[in-house]
C-alpha positions in Angstrom: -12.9 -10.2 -18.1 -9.1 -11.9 -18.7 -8.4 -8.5 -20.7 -8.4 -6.7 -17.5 -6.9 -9.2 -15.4 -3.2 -8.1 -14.4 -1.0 -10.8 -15.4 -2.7 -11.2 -18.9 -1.9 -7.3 -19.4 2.0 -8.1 -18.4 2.4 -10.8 -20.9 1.0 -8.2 -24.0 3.0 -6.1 -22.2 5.8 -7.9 -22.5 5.0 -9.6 -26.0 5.4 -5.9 -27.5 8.5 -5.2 -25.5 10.3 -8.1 -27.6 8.6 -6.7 -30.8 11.1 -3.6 -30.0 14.1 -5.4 -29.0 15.7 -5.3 -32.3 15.7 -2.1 -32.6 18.3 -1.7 -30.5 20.2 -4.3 -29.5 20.6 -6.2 -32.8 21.7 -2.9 -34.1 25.0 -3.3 -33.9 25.0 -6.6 -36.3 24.0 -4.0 -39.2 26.7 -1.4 -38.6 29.3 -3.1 -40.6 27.5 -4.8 -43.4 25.9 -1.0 -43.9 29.4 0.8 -43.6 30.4 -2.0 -46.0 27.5 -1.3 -48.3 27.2 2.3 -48.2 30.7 3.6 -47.8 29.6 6.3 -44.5 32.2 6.7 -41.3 31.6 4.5 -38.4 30.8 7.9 -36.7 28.0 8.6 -39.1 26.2 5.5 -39.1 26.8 5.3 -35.1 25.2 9.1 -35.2 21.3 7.3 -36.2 21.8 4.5 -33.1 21.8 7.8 -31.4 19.4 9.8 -32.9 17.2 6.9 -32.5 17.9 6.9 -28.3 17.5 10.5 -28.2 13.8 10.3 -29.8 13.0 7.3 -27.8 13.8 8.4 -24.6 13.4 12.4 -25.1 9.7 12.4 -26.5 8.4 9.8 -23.5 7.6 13.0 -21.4 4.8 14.0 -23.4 3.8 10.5 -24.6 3.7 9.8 -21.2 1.7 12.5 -20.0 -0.8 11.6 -22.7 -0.6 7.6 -21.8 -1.6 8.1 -18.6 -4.8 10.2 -19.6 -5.7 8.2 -22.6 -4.7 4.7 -22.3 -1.9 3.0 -23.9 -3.9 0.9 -27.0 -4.1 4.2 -29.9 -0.8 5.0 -29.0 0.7 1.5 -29.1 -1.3 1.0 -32.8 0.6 4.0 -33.8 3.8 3.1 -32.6 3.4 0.0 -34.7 3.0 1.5 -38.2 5.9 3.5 -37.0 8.7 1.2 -36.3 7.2 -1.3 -39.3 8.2 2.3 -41.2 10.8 3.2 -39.6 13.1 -0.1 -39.2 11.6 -1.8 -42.2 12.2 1.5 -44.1 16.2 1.8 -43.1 17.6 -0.9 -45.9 16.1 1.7 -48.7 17.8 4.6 -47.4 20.2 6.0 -49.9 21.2 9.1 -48.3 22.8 9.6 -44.6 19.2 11.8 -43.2 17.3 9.5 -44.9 18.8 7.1 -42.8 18.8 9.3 -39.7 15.2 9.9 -40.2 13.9 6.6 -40.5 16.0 5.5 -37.7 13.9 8.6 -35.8 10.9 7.3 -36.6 11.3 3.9 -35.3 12.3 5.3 -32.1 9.4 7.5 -31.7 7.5 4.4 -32.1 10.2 2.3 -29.4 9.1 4.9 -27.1 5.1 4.5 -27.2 5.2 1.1 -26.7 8.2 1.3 -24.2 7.0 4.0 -22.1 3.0 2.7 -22.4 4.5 -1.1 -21.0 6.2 0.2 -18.3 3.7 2.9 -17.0 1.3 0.0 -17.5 3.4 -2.4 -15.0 3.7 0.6 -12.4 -0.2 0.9 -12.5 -0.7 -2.6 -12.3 1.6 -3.9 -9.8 1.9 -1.5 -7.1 2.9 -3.9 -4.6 5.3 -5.7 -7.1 7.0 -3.0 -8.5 10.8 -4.2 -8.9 9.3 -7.4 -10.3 7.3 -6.4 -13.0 9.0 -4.1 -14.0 11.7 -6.1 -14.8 9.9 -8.6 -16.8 8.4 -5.8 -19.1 12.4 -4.3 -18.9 13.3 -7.8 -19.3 10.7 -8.5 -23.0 12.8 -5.8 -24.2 16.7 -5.9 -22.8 16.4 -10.1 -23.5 14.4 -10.1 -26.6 16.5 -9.8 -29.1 18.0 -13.1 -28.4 15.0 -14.8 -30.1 15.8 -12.8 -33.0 19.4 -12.8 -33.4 20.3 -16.2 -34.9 17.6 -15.3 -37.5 19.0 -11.7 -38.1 22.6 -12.9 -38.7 21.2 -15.7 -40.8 19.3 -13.1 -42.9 22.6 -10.9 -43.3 24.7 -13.7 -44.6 22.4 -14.8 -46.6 20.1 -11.8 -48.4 21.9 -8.5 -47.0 21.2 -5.9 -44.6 18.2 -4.8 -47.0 16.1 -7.8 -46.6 17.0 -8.0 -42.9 15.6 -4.6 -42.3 12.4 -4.8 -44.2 11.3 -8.1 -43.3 11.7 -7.6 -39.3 10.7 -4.7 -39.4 7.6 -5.3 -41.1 7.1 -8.6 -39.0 7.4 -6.8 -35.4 5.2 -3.9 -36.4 2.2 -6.2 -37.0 2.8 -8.1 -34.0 2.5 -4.6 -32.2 -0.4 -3.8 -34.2 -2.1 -6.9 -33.0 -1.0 -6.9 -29.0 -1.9 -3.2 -28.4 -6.0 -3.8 -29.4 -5.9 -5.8 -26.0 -3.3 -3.1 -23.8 -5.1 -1.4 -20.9 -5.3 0.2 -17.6 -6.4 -0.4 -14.6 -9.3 0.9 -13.2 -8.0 2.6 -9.6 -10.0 0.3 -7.5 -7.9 -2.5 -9.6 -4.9 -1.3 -8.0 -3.5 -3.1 -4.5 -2.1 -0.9 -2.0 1.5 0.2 -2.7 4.1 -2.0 -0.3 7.3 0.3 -0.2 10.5 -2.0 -0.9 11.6 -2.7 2.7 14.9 -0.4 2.8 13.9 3.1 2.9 10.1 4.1 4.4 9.6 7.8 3.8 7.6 10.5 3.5 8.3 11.2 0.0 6.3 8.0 -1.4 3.4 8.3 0.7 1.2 10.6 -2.2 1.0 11.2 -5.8 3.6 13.4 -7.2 3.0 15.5 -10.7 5.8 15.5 -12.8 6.2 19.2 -11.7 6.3 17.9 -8.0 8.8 15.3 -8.8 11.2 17.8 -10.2 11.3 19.9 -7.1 12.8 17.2 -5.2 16.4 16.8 -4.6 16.0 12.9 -5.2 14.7 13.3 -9.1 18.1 14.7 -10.1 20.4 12.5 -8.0 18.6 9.8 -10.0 18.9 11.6 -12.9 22.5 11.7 -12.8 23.1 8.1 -11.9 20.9 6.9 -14.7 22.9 9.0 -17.4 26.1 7.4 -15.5 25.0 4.0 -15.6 23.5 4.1 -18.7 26.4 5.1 -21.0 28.6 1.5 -20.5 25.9 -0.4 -21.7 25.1 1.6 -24.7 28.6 2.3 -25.5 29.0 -1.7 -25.8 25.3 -1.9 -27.4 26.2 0.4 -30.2 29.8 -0.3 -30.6 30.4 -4.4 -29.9 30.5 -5.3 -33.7 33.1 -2.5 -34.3 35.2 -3.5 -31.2 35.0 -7.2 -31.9 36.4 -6.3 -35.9 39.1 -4.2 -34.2 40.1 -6.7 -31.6 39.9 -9.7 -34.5 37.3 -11.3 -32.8 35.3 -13.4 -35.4 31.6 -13.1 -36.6 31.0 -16.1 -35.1 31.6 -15.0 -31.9 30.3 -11.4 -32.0 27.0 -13.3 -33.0 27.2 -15.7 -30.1 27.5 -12.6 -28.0 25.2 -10.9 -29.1 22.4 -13.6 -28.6 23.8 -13.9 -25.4 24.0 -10.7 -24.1 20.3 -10.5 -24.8 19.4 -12.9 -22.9 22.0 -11.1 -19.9 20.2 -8.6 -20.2 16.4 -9.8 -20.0 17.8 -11.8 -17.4 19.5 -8.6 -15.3 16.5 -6.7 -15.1 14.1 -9.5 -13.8 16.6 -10.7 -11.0 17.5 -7.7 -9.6 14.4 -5.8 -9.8 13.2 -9.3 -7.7 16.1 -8.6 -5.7 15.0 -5.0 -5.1 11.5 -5.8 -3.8 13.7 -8.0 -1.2 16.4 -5.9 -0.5 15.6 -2.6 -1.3 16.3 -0.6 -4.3 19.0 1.5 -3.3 21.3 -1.3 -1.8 20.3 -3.5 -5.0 21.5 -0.3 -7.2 25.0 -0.1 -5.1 25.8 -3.7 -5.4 25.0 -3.8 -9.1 26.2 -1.0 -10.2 30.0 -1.3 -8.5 29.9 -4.9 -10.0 28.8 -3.2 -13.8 32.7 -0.7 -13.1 34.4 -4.5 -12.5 32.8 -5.7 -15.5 33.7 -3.4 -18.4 37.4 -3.3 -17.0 37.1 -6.9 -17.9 35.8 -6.3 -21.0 39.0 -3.9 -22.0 41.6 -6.3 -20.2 40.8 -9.9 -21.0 37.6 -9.5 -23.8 40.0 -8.4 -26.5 42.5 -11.7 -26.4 39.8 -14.2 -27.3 36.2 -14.7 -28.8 35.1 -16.7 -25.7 36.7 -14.1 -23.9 35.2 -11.5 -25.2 31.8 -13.5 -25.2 31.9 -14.3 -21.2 32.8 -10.8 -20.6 30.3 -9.2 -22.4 27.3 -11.0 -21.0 29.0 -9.8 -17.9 28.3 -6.1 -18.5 24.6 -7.0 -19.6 24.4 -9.1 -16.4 25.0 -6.1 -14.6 23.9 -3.3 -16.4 20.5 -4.2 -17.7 19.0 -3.7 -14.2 18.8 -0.2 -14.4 15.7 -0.5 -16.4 13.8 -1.8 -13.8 15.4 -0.3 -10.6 14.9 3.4 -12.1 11.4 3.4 -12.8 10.5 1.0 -9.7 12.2 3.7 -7.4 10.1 6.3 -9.1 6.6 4.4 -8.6 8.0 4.4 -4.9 8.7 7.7 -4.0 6.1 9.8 -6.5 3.3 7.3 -6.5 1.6 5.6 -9.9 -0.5 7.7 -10.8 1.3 9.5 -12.8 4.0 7.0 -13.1 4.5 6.8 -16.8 4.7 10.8 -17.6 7.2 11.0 -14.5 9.5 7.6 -15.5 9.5 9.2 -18.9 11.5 12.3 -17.7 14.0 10.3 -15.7 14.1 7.8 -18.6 15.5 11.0 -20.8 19.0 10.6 -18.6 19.5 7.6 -21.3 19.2 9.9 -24.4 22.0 11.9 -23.3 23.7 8.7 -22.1 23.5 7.9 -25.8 25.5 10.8 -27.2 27.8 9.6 -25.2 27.8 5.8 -25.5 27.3 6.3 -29.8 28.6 8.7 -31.7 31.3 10.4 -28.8 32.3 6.6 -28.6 32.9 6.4 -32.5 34.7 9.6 -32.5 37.2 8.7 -29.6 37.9 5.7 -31.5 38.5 6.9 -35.1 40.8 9.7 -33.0 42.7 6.9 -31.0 42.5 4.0 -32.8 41.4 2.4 -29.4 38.6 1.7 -27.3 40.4 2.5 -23.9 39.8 5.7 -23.4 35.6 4.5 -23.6 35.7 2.0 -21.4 38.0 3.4 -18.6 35.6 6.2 -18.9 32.5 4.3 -18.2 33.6 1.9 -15.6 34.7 5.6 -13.4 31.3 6.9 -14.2 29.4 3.5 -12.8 31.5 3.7 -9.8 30.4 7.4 -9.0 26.8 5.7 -9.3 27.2 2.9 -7.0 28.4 5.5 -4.3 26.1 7.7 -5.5 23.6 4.8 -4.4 24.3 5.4 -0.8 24.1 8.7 -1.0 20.2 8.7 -2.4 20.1 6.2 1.0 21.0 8.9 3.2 18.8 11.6 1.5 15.2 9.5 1.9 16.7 8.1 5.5 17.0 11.8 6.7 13.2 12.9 6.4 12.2 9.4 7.9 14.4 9.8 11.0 13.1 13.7 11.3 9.8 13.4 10.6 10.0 16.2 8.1 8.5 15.2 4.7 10.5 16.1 1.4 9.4 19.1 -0.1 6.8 19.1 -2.9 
């Protein structure tokens, strides 16, 4: 039947990815029309963007474990009701948990159909890993640039309320629809596992448990470079509109950006997870990463003086940060196997809750202490450096056991 061939359960896949995509990265359009509406601190508003990280990324571990016994269609129909409520619900709020709340909710719903697509692309594609991966990454990092134009539109012309509602009701029964037709495969669906050609090790020759992943030294050296790498990206996800009013950039512009960062971002996660299936993950990760340090210094040294500045060096950030949502969970579905692929992604995939602490409301803070973004941006560009060296390290650490013989521990 087409429901159960591969490539049709990528595109729905996919399709509910962008249905998410709002959620977080055209976020930072509302920030100032709420703070205008509403009266709350920057720091407030910035502390639901990362309430709403924390519950998307720090309840995939159980959604994950149950995904992978259960299938990924009831819990994709709930997540639908849940972000049509939760997003839709956000331009009511009158009080600061109110808005926290709802904000909660429509990441617990994020993180269904999130961590549901990309266990379901790790099942599927076992000997394309990198690839699709980043096209389901990609349905979510560049999906918000179909969105955008309409979004701004929306805001000039009805208000943040409307903008809320009617999205949110719009992507939730879009969800609704797409997950009736989500499934797994059946294991004699799956082709063999072909490791990514730079590292061939013990450590991805069996399925791991999540409990077996987290006695291995890899789990928390990727750990740590996902919370590294992930805070640049969210520190300019949650905080461009406020930057781009500090630095007098225009609306204009900040919408141009933000369209086109979107589309960076899609675009990031399919090339270099493609790349990765060539290359191999951890040299992919090390080049990317080192180029991500480059590109927020550009953001603080030359994105400030103009809008197309500002614009070009942006989408450079995106171009280089966006592939850590496919090279993370494609390394994972190397070295611990598919099987339980979407419970063991959705620990790692935690990293980018604390990343959001961070990347939000620390960000907000820092700047309503400073009256400048420096002291953000220098930080994050150090931190993705660590990673990209951090990169060869992990190298070293799989290449060991493969020139001994000696298989990772369990």
């Amino acid at each position: 039947m087409r429901i159960h061939n591969r490539w049709f359960q990528l595109v729905a896949a996919v399709i509910a990815m962008v249905m998410i995509a709002n959620l977080q990265y055209a976020w930072t359009l509302f920030v100032k029309p709420v703070q205008a509406g509403t009266g709350w601190k920057l720091s407030d508003i910035q502390l639901a963007f990362t309430l709403f990280i924390l519950f998307q990324t720090w309840v995939q571990p159980v959604q994950g474990w149950l995904i992978d016994r259960m299938g990924p269609r009831i819990f994709t129909s709930v997540a639908a009701i849940l972000c049509a409520i939760g997003w839709g619900g956000l331009g009511m709020a009158t009080s600061l948990p109110m808005f926290w709340t709802l904000y909660i909710l429509a990441g617990i719903g994020a993180a269904l159909v999130y961590g549901g697509s990309i266990g379901s692309a790790l099942k599927w594609f076992t000997d394309r890993r990198g690839l699709a991966a980043g096209v389901i990454a990609g349905g979510y990092g560049g999906g918000a640039a179909l969105f955008t134009p309409i979004i701004a539109w929306v805001l000039s012309h009805y208000g943040y309320r409307q903008a809320f509602l009617w999205t949110g009701l719009f992507q939730g029964s879009v969800i609704l629809i797409v997950a009736q037709f989500l499934r797994h495969p059946a294991p004699s669906a799956q082709p063999a596992a072909v490791r990514a050609p730079a590292v061939s090790t013990s450590i991805g020759t069996r399925q791991f448990t999540t409990g077996e992943m987290l006695r291995t030294p890899q789990f928390y050296l990727l750990y740590a470079m996902f919370l590294m790498m992930a805070t640049g990206g969210l520190l300019v996800t949650a905080n461009s509109g406020p930057m781009a009013a500090s630095w007098g950039i225009s609306v204009g512009f900040l919408t141009l950006a933000t369209s086109l960062n979107a589309a960076a971002n899609g675009t990031s996660r399919i090339f270099w997870g493609w790349a990765s299936d060539k290359i191999g993950r951890e040299t992919a990760m090390a080049v990317a990463f080192l180029l991500q340090a480059v590109c927020l210094m550009l953001v603080l040294t030359l994105g400030r003086q103009s809008g197309i500045l500002f614009t070009v060096t942006l989408v450079s950030v995106y171009l280089t940060w966006g592939e850590v949502f496919s090279l993370f969970p494609s390394l994972v579905g190397d070295y611990y196997g598919a099987t339980h692929a979407t419970s063991n992604y959705g620990v790692m995939y935690s990293a980018k809750g604390v990343a959001s602490i961070i990347g939000g409301v620390v960000a907000a803070l820092l700047y309503e202490s400073f009256g400048s973004w420096d002291a953000c941006f220098y930080g994050s560009a150090a931190l993705a450096l660590a990673a990209a060296i951090m990169a060869f390290g992990l190298r070293a650490s799989v290449a060991a056991p493969r020139a001994t013989g000696v298989s990772v521990p369990a």
